[in-house]
MITORGU-976319 format. One record per residue: residue number from 1; residue in three letters; z, x, y of N, C-alpha, C in turn. Coordinates in steps of 0.02 Angstrom, whole numbers, plus 50000, padded with zeros to 5 digits. Example, Ala and Ser with C-alpha at 12.3 -4.5 7.8 and 13.67 -1.06 7.14 Angstrom:
residues 2
+-----+------+-------+-------+-------+-------+-------+-------+-------+-------+-------+
! pos ! code !  n_c3 !  n_c1 !  n_c2 ! ca_c3 ! ca_c1 ! ca_c2 !  c_c3 !  c_c1 !  c_c2 !
+-----+------+-------+-------+-------+-------+-------+-------+-------+-------+-------+
!   1 !  ALA ! 50390 ! 50660 ! 49716 ! 50390 ! 50615 ! 49775 ! 50390 ! 50660 ! 49835 !
!   2 !  SER ! 50354 ! 50642 ! 49888 ! 50357 ! 50684 ! 49947 ! 50394 ! 50645 ! 50002 !
+-----+------+-------+-------+-------+-------+-------+-------+-------+-------+-------+
***
This chain:
residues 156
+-----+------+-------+-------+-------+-------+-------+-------+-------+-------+-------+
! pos ! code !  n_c3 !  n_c1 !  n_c2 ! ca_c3 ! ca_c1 ! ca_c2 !  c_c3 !  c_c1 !  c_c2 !
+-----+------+-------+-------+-------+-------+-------+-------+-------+-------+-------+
!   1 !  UNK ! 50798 ! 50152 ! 50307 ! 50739 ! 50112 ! 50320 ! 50717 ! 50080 ! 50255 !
!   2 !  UNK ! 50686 ! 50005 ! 50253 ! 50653 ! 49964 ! 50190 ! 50576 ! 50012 ! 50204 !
!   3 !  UNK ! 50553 ! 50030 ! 50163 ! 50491 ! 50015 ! 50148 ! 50457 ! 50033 ! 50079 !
!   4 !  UNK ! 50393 ! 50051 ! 50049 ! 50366 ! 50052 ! 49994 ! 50360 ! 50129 ! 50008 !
!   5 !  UNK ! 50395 ! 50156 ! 49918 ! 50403 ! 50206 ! 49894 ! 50356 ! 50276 ! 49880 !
!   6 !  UNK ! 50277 ! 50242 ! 49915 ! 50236 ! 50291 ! 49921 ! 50222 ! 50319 ! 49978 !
!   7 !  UNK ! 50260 ! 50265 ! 50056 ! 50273 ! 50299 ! 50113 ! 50323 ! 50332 ! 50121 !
!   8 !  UNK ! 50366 ! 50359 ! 50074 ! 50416 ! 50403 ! 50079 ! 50377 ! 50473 ! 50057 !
!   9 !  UNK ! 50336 ! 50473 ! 50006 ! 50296 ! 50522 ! 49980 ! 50241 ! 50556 ! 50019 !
!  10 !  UNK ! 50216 ! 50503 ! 50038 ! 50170 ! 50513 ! 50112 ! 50197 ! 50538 ! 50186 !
!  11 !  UNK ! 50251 ! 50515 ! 50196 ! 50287 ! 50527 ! 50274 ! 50333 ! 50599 ! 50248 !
!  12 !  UNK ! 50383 ! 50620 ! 50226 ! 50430 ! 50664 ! 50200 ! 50395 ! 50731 ! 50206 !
!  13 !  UNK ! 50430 ! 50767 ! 50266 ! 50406 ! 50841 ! 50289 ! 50367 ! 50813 ! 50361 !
!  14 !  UNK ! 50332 ! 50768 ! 50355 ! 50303 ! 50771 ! 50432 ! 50349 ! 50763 ! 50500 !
!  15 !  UNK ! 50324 ! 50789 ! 50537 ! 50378 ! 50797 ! 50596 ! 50429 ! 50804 ! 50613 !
!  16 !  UNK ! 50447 ! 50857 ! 50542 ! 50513 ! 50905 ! 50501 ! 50563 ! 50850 ! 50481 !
!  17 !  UNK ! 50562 ! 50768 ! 50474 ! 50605 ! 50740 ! 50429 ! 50568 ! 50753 ! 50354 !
!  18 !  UNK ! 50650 ! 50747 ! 50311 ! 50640 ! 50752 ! 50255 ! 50656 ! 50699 ! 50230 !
!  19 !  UNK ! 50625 ! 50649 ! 50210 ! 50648 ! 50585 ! 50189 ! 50649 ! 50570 ! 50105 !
!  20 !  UNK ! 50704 ! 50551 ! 50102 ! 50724 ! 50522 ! 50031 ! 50737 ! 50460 ! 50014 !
!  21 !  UNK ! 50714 ! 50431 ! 49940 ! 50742 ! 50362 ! 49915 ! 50793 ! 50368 ! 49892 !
!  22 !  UNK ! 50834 ! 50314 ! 49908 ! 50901 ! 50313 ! 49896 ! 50926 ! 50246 ! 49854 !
!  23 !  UNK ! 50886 ! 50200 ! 49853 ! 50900 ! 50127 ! 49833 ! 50837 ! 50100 ! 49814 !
!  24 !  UNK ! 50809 ! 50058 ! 49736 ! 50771 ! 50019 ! 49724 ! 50772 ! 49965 ! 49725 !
!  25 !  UNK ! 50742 ! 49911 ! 49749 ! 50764 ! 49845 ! 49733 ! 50720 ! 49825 ! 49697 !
!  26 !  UNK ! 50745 ! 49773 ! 49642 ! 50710 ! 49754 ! 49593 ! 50646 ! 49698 ! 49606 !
!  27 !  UNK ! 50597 ! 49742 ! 49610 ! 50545 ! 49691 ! 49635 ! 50468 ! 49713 ! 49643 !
!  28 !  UNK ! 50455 ! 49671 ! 49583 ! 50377 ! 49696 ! 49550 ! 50320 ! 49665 ! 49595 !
!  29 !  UNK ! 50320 ! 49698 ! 49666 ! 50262 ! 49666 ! 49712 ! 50178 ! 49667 ! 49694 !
!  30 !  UNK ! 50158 ! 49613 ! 49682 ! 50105 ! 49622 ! 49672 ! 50046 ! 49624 ! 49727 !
!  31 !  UNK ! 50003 ! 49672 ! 49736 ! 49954 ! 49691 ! 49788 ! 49894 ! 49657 ! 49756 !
!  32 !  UNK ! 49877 ! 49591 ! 49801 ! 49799 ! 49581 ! 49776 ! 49745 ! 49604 ! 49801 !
!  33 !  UNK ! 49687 ! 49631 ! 49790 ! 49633 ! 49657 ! 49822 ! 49546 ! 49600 ! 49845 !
!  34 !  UNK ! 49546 ! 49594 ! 49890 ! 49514 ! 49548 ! 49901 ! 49472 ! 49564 ! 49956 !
!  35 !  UNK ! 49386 ! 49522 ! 49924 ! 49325 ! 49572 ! 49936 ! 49285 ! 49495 ! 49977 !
!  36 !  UNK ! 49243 ! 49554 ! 50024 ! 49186 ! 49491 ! 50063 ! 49141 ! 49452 ! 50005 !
!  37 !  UNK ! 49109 ! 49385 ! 50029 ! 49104 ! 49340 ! 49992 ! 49032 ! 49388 ! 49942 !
!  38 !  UNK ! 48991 ! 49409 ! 49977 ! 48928 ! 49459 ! 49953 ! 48954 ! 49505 ! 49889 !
!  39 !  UNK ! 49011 ! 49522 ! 49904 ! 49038 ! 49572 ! 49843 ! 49029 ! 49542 ! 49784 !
!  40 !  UNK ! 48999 ! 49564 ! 49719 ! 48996 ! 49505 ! 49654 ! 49026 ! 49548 ! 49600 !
!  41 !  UNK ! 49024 ! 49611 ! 49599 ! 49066 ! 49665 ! 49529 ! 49096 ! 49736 ! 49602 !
!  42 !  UNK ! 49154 ! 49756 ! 49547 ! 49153 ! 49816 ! 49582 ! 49124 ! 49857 ! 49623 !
!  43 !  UNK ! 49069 ! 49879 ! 49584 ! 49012 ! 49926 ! 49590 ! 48971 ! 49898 ! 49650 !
!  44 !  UNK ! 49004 ! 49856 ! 49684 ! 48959 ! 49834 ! 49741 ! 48985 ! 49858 ! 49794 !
!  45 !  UNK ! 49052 ! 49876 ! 49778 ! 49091 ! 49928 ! 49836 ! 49057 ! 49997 ! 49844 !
!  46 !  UNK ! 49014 ! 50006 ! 49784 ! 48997 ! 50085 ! 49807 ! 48975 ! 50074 ! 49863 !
!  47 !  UNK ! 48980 ! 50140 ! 49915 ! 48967 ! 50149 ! 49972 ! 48995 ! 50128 ! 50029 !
!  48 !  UNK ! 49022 ! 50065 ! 50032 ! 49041 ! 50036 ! 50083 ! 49121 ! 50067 ! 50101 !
!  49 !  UNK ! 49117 ! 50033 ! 50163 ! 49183 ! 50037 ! 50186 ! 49238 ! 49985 ! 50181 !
!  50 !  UNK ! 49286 ! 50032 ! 50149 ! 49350 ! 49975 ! 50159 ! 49430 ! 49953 ! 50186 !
!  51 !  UNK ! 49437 ! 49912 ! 50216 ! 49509 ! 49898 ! 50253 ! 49565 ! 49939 ! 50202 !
!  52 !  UNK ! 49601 ! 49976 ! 50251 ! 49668 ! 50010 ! 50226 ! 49705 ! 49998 ! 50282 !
!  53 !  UNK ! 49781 ! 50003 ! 50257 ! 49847 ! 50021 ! 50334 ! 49838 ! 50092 ! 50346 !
!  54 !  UNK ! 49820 ! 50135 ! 50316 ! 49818 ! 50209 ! 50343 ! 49786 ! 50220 ! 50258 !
!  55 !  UNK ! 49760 ! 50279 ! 50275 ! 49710 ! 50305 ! 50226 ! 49760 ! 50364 ! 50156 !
!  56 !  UNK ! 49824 ! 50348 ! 50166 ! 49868 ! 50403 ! 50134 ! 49924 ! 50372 ! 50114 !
!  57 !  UNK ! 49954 ! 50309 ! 50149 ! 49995 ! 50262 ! 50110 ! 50004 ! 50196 ! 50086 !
!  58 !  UNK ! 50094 ! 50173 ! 50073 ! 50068 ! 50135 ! 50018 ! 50025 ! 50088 ! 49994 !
!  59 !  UNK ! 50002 ! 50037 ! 50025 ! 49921 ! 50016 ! 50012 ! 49889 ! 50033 ! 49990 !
!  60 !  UNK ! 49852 ! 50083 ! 50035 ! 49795 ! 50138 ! 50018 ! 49806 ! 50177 ! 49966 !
!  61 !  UNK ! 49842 ! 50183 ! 49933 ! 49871 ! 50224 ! 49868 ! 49876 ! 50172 ! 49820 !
!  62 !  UNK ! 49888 ! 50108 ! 49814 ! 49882 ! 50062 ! 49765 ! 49794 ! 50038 ! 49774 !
!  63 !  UNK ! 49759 ! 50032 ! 49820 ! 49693 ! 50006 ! 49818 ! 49671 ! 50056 ! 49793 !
!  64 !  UNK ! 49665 ! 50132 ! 49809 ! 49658 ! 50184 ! 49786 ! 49643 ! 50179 ! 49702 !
!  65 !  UNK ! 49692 ! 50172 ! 49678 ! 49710 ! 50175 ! 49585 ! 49666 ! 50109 ! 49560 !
!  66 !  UNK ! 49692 ! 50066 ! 49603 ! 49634 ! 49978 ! 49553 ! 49562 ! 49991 ! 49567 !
!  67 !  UNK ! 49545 ! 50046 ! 49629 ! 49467 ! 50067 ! 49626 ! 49454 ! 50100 ! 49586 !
!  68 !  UNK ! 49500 ! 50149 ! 49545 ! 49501 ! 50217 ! 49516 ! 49474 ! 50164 ! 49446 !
!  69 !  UNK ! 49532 ! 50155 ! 49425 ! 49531 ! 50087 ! 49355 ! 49462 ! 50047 ! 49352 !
!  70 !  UNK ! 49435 ! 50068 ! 49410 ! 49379 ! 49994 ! 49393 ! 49308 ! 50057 ! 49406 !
!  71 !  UNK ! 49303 ! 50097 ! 49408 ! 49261 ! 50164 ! 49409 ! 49216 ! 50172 ! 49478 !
!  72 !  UNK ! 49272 ! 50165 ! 49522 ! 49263 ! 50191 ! 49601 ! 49321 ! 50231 ! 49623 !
!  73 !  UNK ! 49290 ! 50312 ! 49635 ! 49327 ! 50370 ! 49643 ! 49305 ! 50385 ! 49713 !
!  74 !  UNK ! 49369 ! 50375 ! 49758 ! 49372 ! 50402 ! 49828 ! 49349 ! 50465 ! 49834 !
!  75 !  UNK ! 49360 ! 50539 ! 49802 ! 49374 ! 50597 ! 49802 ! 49297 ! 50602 ! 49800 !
!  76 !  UNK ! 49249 ! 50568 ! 49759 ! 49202 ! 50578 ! 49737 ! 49127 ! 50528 ! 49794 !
!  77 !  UNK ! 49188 ! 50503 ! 49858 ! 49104 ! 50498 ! 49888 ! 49097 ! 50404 ! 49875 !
!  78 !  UNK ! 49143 ! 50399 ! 49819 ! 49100 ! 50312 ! 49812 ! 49122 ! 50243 ! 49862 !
!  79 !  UNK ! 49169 ! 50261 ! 49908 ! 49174 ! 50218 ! 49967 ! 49234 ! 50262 ! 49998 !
!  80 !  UNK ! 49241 ! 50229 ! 50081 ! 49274 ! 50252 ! 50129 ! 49329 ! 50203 ! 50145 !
!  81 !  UNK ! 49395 ! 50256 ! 50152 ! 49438 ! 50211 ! 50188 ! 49455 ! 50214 ! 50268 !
!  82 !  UNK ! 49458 ! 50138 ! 50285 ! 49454 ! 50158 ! 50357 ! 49518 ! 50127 ! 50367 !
!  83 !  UNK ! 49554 ! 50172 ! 50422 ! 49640 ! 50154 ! 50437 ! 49608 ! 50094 ! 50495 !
!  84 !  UNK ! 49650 ! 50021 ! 50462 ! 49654 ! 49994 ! 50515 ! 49741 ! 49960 ! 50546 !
!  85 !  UNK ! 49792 ! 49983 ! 50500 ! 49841 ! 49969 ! 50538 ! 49872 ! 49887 ! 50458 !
!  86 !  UNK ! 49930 ! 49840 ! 50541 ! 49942 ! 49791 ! 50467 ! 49878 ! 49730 ! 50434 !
!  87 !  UNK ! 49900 ! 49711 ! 50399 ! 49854 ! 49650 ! 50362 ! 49814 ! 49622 ! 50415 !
!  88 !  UNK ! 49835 ! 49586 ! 50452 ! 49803 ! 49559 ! 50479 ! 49739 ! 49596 ! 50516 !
!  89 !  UNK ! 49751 ! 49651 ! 50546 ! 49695 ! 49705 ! 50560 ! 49647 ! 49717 ! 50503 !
!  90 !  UNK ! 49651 ! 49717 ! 50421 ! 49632 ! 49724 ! 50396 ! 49546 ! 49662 ! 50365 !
!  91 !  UNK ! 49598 ! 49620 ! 50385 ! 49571 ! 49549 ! 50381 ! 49510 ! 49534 ! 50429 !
!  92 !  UNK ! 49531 ! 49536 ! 50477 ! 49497 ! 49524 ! 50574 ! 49440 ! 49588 ! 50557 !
!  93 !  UNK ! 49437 ! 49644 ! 50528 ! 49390 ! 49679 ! 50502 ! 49334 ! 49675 ! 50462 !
!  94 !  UNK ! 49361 ! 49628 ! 50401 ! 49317 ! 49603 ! 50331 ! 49276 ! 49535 ! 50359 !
!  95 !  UNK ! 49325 ! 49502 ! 50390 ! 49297 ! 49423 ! 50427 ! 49217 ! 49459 ! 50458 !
!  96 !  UNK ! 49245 ! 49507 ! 50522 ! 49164 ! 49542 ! 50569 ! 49130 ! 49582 ! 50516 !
!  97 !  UNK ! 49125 ! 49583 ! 50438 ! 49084 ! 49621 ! 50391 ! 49103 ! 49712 ! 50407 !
!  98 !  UNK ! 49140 ! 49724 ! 50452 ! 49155 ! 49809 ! 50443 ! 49195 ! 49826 ! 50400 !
!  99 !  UNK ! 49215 ! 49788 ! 50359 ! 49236 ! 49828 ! 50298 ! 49223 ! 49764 ! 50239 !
! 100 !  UNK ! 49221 ! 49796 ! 50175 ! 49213 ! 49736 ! 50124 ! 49263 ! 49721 ! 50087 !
! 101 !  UNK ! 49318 ! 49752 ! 50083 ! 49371 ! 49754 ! 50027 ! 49411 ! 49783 ! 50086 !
! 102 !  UNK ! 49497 ! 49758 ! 50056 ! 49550 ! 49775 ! 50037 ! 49626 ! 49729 ! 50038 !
! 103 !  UNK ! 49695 ! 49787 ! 50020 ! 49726 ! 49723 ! 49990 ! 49741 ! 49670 ! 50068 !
! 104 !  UNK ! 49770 ! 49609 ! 50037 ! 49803 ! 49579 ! 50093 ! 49855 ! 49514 ! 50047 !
! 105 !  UNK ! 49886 ! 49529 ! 50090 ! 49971 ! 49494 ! 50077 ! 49967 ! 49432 ! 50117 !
! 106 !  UNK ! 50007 ! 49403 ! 50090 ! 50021 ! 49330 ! 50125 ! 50044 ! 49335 ! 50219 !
! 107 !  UNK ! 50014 ! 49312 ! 50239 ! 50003 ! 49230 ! 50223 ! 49902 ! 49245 ! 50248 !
! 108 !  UNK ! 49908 ! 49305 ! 50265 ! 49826 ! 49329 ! 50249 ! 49784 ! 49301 ! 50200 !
! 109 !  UNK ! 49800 ! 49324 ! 50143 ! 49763 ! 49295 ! 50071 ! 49748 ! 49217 ! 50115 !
! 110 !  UNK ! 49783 ! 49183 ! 50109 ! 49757 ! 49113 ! 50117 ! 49688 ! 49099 ! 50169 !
! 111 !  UNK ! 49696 ! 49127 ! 50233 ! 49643 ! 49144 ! 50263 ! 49604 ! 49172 ! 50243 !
! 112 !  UNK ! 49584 ! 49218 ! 50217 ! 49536 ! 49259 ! 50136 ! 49506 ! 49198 ! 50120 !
! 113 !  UNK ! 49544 ! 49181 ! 50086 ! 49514 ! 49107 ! 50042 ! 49485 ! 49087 ! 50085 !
! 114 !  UNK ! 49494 ! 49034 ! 50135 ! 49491 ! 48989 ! 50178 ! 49429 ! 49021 ! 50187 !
! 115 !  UNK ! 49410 ! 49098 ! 50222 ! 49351 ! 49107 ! 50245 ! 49314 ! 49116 ! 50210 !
! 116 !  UNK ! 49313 ! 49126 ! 50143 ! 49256 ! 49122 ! 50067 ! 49268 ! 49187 ! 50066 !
! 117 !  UNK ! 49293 ! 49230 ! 50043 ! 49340 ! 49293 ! 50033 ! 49364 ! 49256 ! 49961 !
! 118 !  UNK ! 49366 ! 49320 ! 49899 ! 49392 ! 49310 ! 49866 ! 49417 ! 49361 ! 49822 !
! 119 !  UNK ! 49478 ! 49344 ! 49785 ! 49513 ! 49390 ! 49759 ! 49481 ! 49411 ! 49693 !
! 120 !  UNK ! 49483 ! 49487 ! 49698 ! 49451 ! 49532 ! 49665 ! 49485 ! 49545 ! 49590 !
! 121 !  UNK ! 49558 ! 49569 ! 49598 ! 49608 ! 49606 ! 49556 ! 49662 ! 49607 ! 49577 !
! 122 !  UNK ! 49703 ! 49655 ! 49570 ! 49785 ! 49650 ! 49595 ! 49800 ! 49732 ! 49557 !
! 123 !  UNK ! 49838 ! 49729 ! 49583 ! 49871 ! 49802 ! 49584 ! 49921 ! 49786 ! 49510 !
! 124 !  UNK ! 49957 ! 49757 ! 49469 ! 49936 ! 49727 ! 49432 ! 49932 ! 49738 ! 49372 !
! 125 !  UNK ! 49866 ! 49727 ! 49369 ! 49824 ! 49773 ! 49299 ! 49808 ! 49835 ! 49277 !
! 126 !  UNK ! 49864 ! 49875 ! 49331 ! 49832 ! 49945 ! 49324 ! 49913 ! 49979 ! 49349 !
! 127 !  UNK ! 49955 ! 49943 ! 49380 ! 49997 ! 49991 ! 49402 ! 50068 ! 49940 ! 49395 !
! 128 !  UNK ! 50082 ! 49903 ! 49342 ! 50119 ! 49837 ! 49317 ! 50191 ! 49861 ! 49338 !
! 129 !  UNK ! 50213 ! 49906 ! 49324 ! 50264 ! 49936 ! 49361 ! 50290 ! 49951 ! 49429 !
! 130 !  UNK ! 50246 ! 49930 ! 49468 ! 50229 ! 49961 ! 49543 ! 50301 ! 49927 ! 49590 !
! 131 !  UNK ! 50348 ! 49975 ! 49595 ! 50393 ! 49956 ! 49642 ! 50384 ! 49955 ! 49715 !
! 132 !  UNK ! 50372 ! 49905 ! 49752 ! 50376 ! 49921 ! 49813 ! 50409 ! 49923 ! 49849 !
! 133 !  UNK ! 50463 ! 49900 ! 49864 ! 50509 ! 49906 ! 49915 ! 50576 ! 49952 ! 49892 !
! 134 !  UNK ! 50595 ! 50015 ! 49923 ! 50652 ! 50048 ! 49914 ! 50685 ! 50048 ! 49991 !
! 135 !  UNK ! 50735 ! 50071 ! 49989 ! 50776 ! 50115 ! 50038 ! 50788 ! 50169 ! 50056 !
! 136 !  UNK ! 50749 ! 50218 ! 50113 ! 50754 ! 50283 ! 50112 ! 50799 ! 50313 ! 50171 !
! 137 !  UNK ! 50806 ! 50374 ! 50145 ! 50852 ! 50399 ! 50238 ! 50821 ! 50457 ! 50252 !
! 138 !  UNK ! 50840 ! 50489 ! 50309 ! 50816 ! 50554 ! 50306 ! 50881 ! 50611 ! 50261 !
! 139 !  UNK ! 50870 ! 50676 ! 50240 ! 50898 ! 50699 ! 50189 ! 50950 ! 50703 ! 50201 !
! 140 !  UNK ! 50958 ! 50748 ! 50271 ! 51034 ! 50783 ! 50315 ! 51078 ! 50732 ! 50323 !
! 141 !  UNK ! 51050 ! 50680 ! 50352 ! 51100 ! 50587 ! 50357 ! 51124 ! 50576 ! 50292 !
! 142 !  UNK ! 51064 ! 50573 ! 50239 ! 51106 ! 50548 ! 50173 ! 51173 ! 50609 ! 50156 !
! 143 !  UNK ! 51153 ! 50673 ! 50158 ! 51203 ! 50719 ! 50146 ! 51279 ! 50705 ! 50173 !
! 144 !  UNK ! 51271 ! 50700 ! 50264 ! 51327 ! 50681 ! 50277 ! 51344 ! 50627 ! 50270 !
! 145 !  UNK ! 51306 ! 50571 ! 50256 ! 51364 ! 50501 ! 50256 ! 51377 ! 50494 ! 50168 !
! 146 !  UNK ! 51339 ! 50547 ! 50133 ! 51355 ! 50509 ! 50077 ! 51420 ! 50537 ! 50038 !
! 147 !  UNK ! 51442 ! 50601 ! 50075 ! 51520 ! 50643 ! 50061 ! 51560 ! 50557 ! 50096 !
! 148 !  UNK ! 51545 ! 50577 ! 50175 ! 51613 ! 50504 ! 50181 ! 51593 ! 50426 ! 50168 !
! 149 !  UNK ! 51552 ! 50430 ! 50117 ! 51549 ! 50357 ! 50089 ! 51602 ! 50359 ! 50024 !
! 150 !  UNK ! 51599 ! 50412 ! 50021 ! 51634 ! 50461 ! 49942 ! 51701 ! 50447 ! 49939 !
! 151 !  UNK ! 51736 ! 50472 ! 49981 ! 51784 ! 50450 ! 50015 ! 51822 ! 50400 ! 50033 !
! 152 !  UNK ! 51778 ! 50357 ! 50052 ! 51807 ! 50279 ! 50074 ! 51802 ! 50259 ! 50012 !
! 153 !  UNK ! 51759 ! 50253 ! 49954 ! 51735 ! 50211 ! 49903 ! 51810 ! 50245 ! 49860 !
! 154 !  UNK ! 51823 ! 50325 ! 49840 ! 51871 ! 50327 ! 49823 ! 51955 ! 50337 ! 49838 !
! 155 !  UNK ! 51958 ! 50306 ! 49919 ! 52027 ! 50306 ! 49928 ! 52041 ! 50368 ! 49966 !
! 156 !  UNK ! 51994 ! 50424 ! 49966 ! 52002 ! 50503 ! 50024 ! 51988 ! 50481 ! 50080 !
+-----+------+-------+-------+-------+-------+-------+-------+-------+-------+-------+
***
């Protein structure tokens, strides 16, 4: 399966798969974070609620850290994440004011804009390294196919 390397960290053991990365692809995705038009500094997020895909992955784990960086600590009470699923759910949320922040990806952002939404930060300035997209399997699959990949690749 494609996806970002903190839903392997997040999913792995639940519902007894054990999932592993197996492949990086080179590609420095950048997550922008983008807040209702009322929002004017960080600190205006205290309290409020904000758009996530699930409250435990990868999104929510990169919005997580650019809140952390900017001195808004989840752990500590200073805003809520509410799972709403993909971008666009996220969006259709901030538009009706139930949430004030979070990230959104193209072709979202543009609608952001469009509706006087504007971009806050980016994942970015705080996490420049941030790979998102790998290739994972579950463990037992990689085990067996990766003996007879072994094989074919060397001629057994």
């Amino acid at each position: 399966m494609s996806t970002a390397f903190d839903n392997v960290l997040a999913w792995s053991g639940r519902e007894g798969a054990e999932i592993i990365a197996v492949l990086q692809i080179s590609d420095k995705t950048v997550l922008p974070v983008f807040v209702r038009p009322e929002i004017k500094t960080w600190s205006d997020l205290k309290g409020k609620k904000l758009a996530a895909d699930a409250v435990d992955t990868a999104f929510a784990l990169v919005l997580r850290r650019v809140l952390l960086a900017n001195g808004l600590d989840m752990t500590k009470g200073d805003y809520e994440l509410v799972a709403l699923g993909a971008t666009g759910a996220r969006l259709e949320s901030m538009l009706k004011g139930e949430t004030f922040a979070g990230v959104l990806t193209s072709p979202f952002d543009v609608k952001a804009v469009a509706a006087g939404m504007r971009r806050m930060g980016d994942s970015k300035e705080v996490l420049p390294d941030y790979t998102n997209t790998i290739f994972a399997v579950n463990r037992e699959w990689g085990r067996k196919t990766a003996k007879h990949l072994w094989r074919i690749s060397v001629g057994g």
